[in-house]
C-alpha positions in Angstrom: 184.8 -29.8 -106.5 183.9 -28.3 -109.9 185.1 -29.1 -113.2 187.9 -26.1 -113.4 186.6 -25.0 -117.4 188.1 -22.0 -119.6 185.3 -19.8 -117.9 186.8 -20.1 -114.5 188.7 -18.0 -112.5 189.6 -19.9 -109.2 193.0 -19.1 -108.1 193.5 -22.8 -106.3 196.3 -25.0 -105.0 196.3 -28.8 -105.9 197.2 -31.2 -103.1 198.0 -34.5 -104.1 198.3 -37.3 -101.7 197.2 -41.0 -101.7 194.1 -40.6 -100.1 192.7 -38.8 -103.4 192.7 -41.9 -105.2 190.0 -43.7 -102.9 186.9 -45.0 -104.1 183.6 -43.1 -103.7 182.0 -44.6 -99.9 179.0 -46.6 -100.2 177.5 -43.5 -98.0 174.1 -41.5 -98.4 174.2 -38.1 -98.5 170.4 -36.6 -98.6 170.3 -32.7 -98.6 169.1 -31.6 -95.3 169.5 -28.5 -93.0 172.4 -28.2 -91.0 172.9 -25.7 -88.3 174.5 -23.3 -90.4 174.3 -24.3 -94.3 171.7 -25.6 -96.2 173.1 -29.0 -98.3 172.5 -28.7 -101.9 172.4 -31.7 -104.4 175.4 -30.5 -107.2 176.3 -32.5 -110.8 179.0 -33.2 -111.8 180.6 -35.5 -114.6 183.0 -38.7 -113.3 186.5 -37.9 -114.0 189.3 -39.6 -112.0 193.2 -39.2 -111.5 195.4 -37.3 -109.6 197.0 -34.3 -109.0 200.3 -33.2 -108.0 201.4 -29.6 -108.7 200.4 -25.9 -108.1 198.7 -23.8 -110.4 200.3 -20.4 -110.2 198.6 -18.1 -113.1 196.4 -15.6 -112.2 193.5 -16.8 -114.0 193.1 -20.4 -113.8 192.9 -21.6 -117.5 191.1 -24.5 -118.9 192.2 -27.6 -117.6 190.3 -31.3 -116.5 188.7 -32.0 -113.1 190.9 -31.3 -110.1 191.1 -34.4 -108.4 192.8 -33.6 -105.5 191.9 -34.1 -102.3 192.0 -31.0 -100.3 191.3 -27.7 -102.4 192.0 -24.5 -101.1 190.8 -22.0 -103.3 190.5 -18.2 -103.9 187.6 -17.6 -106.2 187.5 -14.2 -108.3 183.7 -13.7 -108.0 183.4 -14.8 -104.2 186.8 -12.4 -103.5 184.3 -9.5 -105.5 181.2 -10.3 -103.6 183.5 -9.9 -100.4 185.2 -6.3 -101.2 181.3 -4.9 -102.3 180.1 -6.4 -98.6 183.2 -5.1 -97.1 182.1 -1.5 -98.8 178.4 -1.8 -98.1 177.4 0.3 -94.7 176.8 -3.2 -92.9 179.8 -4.7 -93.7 181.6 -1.2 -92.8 179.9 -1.0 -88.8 179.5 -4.7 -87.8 182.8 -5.6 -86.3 182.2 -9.3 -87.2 181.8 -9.4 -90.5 185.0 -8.2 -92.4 188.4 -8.3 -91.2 189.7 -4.6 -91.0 193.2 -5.2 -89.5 195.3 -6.3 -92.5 197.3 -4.6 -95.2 195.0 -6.1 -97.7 192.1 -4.4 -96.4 194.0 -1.3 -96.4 195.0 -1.7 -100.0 191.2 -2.7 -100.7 190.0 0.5 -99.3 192.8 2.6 -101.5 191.5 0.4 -104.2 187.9 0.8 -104.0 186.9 3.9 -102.2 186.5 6.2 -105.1 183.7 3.8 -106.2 181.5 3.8 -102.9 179.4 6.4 -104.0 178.8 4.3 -107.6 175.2 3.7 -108.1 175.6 0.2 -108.2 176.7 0.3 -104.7 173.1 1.7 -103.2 171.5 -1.6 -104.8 174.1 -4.0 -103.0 173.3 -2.7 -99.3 172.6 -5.4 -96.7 169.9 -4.8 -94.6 166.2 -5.5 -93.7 165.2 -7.0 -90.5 168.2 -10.0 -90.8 171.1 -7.9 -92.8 173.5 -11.1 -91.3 171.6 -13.7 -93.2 171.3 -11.4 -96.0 175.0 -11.3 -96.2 175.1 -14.9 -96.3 172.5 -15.5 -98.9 174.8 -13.3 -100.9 178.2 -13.9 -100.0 177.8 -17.8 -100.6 175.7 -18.0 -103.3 178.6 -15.7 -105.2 180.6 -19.0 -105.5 178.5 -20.1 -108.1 179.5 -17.5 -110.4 182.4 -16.6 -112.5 184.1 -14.2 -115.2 183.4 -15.5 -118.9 185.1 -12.7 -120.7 184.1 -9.8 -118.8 180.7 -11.2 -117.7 179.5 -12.5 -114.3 178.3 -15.5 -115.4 176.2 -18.8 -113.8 178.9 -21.7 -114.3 176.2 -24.8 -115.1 177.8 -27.2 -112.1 176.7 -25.2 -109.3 173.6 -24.2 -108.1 171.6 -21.9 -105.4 173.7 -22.3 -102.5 171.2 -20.6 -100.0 167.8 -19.2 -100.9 166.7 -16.9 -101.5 170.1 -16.5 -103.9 170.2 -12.5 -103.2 173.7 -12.8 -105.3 171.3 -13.5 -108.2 168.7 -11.2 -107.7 171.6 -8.1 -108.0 173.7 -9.7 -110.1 173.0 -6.6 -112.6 174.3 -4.6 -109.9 177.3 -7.2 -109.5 178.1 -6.6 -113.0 178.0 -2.7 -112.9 180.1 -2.4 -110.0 183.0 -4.6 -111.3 182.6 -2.6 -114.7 183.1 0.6 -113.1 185.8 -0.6 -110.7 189.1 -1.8 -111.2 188.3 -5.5 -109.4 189.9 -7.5 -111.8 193.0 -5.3 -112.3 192.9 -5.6 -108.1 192.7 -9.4 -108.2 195.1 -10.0 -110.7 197.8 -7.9 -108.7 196.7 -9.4 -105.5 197.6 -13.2 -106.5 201.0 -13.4 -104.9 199.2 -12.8 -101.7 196.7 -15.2 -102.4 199.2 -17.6 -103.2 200.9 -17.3 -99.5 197.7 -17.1 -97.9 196.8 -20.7 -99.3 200.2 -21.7 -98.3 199.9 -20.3 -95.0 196.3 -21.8 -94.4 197.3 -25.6 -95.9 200.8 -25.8 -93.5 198.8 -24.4 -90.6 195.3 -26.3 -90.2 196.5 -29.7 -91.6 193.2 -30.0 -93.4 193.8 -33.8 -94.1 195.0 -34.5 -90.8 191.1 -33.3 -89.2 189.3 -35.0 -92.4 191.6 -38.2 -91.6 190.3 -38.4 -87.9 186.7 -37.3 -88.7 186.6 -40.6 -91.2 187.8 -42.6 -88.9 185.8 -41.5 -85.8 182.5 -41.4 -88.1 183.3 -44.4 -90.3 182.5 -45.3 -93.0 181.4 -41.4 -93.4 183.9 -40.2 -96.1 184.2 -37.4 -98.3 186.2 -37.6 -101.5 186.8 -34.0 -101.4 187.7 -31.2 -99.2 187.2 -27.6 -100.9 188.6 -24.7 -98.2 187.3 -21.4 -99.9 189.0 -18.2 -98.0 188.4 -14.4 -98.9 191.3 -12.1 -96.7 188.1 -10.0 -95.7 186.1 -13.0 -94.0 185.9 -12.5 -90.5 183.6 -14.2 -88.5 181.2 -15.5 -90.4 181.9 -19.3 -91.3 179.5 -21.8 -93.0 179.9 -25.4 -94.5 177.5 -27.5 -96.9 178.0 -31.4 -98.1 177.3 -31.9 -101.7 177.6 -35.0 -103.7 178.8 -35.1 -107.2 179.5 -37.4 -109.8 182.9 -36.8 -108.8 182.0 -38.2 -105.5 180.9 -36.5 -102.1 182.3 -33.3 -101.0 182.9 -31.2 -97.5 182.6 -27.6 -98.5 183.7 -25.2 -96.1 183.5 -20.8 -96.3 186.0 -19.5 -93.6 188.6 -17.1 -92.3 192.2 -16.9 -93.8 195.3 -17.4 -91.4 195.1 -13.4 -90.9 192.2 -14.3 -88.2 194.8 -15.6 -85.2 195.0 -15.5 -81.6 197.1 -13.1 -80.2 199.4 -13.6 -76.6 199.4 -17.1 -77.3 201.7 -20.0 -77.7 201.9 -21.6 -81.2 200.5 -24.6 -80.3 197.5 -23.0 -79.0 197.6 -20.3 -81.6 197.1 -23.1 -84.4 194.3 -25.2 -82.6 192.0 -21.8 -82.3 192.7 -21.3 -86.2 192.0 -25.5 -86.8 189.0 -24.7 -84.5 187.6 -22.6 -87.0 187.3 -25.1 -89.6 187.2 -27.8 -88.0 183.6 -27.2 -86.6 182.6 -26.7 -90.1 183.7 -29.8 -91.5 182.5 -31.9 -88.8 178.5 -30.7 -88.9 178.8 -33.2 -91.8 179.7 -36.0 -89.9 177.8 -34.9 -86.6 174.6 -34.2 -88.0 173.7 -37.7 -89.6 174.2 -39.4 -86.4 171.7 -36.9 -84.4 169.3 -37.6 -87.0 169.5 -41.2 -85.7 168.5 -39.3 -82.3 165.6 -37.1 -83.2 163.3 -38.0 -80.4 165.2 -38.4 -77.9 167.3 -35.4 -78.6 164.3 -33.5 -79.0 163.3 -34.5 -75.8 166.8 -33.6 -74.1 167.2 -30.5 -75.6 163.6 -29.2 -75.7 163.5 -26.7 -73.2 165.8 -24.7 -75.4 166.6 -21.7 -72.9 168.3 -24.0 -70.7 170.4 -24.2 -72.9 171.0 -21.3 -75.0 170.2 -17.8 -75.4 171.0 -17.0 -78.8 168.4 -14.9 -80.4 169.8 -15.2 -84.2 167.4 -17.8 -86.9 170.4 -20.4 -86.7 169.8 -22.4 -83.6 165.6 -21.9 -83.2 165.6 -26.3 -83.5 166.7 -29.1 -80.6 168.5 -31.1 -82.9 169.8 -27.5 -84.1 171.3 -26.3 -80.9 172.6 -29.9 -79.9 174.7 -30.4 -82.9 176.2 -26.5 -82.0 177.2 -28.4 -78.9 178.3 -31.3 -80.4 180.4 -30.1 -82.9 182.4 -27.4 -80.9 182.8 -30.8 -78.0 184.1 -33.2 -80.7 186.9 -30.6 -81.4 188.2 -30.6 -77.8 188.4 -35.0 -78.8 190.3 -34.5 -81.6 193.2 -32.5 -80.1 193.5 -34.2 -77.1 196.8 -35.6 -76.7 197.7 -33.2 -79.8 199.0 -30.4 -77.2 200.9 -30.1 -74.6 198.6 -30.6 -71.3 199.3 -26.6 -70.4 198.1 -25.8 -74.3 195.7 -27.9 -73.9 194.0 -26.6 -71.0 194.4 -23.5 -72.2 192.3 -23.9 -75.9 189.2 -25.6 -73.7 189.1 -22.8 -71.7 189.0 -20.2 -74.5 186.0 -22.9 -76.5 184.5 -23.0 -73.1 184.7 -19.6 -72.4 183.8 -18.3 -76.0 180.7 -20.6 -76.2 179.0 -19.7 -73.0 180.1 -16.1 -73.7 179.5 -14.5 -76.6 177.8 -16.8 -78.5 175.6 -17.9 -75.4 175.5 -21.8 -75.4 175.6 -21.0 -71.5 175.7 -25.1 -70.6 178.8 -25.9 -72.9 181.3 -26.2 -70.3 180.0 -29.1 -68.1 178.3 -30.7 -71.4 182.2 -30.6 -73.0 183.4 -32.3 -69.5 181.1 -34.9 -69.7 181.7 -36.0 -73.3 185.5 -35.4 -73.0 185.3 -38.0 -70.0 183.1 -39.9 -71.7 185.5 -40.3 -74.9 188.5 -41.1 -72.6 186.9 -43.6 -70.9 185.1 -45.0 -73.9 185.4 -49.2 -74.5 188.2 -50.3 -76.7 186.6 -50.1 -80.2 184.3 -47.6 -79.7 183.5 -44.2 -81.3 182.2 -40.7 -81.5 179.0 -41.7 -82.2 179.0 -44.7 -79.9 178.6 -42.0 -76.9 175.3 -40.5 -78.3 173.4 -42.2 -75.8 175.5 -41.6 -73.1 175.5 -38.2 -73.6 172.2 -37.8 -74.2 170.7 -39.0 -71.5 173.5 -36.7 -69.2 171.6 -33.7 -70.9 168.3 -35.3 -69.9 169.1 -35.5 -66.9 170.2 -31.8 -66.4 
């Protein structure tokens, strides 16, 4: 996490617990491409500690390193960057990209719509021939920004998140729009909600508890940190990166809010599909390494890549890149089995079975999940996730 200085304006909850005051893992992190983030290499200076109480001002004022754990955090600039996509004409007609159900969003629109026609506005449009990466390239690379005074401004410990960094190239635009807006009046007034929201997220999706099983599955793969970042209007777009810092390694994850729930559903299933969501962020980082250990034969497995899926977006064009989607989404059904009931259970690897040879058109997922589930519960005593690489490797071989 970043070093929380008097020009930052993260609304964030501090989680203390034990587990924060662990050493740095003898692990190498090396920036690579994962399915979909790119890693970036961020400095940091070495602080230590601990942390053990909530910060509740509006505007985070200057205080040392924030050396808890698990961060889940509000930023002001991403939380701008999120209302001007949620006003642009893409984020407006794609039905994916901004939540439009909640009271916030309503309050956003009231808010904000007597600024859509503002100049500004016609210079922050999404589109091109890939608008959704576009909205990436600037929806992320916002984090890296914050208010000094009443300037959108580079903080100096993080860098180009994806490139190219189209949150840099308009940031002139940026500027105008929250100048001619009332955004920071909006966030200001919108912190109680931000406040429950981070409440609401941290009770529901146990972040330690999926970090906790990941480290133990993938040991001795560790992060020091966990960093959550949420926006109200973040639909269904997620993302995830690994950094390491001079504050140790870190697991950052962009995803929906605890607005973004399953309806008609028991609790216990209503709860694993919102864990699902991070959770198959968080655990590229720990997946990814060990393909990498893989390449050739996963390459080999998973070369005739329309067996396998028919996604047509730029995310998945690689083997190893459309293996790890499978991978990561299959590891989730391990870690909440015997979590649920057997009737909830059931019930979430039908919706990840359905939803991945669905909509997003991993059209094998279903038997591939079967085999590695059966695999994992018949695995020898002492063994692992990535013990069952092979073994599931050569199963997709042979298919």
């Amino acid at each position: 996490m970043k070093d929380f200085t008097d020009k930052d304006t993260l609304l964030y909850e501090c989680h203390h617990e034990s587990l924060a005051q662990r050493r740095l893992a003898r692990l190498r992190l090396q920036p690579r491409l994962s399915v979909k983030r790119c890693a970036v290499l961020l400095i940091f200076a070495l602080l230590g500690g601990g942390c053990g109480h909530t910060i509740t001002e509006p505007i985070a004022p200057p205080q040392p390193f924030d050396t808890a754990r698990v961060r889940i955090v509000v930023p002001e600039v991403y939380e701008l960057a999120n209302i001007i996509i949620a006003l642009t004409d893409y984020g407006l007609r794609d039905p994916y990209r901004v939540l439009q159900t909640t009271d916030y969003y309503q309050r956003m629109r009231a808010a904000f719509s007597p600024h859509v026609e503002h100049s500004s506005l016609k210079q922050l449009q999404l589109g091109g021939g890939d608008p959704l990466r576009q909205y990436y390239e600037f929806r992320e690379n916002s984090f890296s920004y914050v208010f000094d005074g009443g300037q959108v401004s580079r903080q100096r410990d993080y860098g180009t998140i994806w490139n190219p960094n189209r949150f840099r190239e308009r940031l002139g635009a940026v500027q105008k729009f929250a100048d001619a807006s009332p955004f920071r009046a909006f966030y200001q007034s919108s912190q109680p909600y931000y406040r429950e929201l981070i409440a609401r997220y941290r009770e529901l999706v146990q972040v330690d508890s999926l970090a906790d099983w990941l480290e133990r599955e993938f040991a001795p793969r560790r992060f020091d940190f966990y960093t959550v970042v949420l926006s109200p209007l973040v639909y269904a777009s997620h993302s995830s990166q690994t950094v390491r810092t001079a504050h140790g390694t870190e697991a950052l994850m962009f995803v929906s809010g605890p607005e973004v729930t399953s309806t008609g559903v028991s609790a216990g299933v209503g709860q694993a599909m919102l864990q699902r969501v991070l959770f198959t962020e968080i655990d590229h980082s720990f997946v990814n390494p060990v393909t990498d250990q893989y390449r050739t034969d996963v390459e080999r497995a998973f070369g005739q890549r329309a067996k396998w899926t028919t996604d047509a977006s730029t995310f998945y064009q690689s083997p190893l890149a459309v293996f790890n989607e499978y991978m990561t989404w299959a590891v989730f059904i391990l870690f909440i089995d015997g979590r649920l009931s057997a009737e909830d259970f059931a019930e979430v690897v039908r919706r990840t079975e359905s939803q991945m040879e669905g909509s997003r058109r991993f059209q094998r997922f279903g038997a591939f999940n079967q085999e590695l589930l059966g695999l994992y519960r018949g695995r020898a005593s002492g063994q692992r996730v990535p013990n069952l690489y092979p073994a599931i490797i050569d199963w997709a071989g042979r298919q």
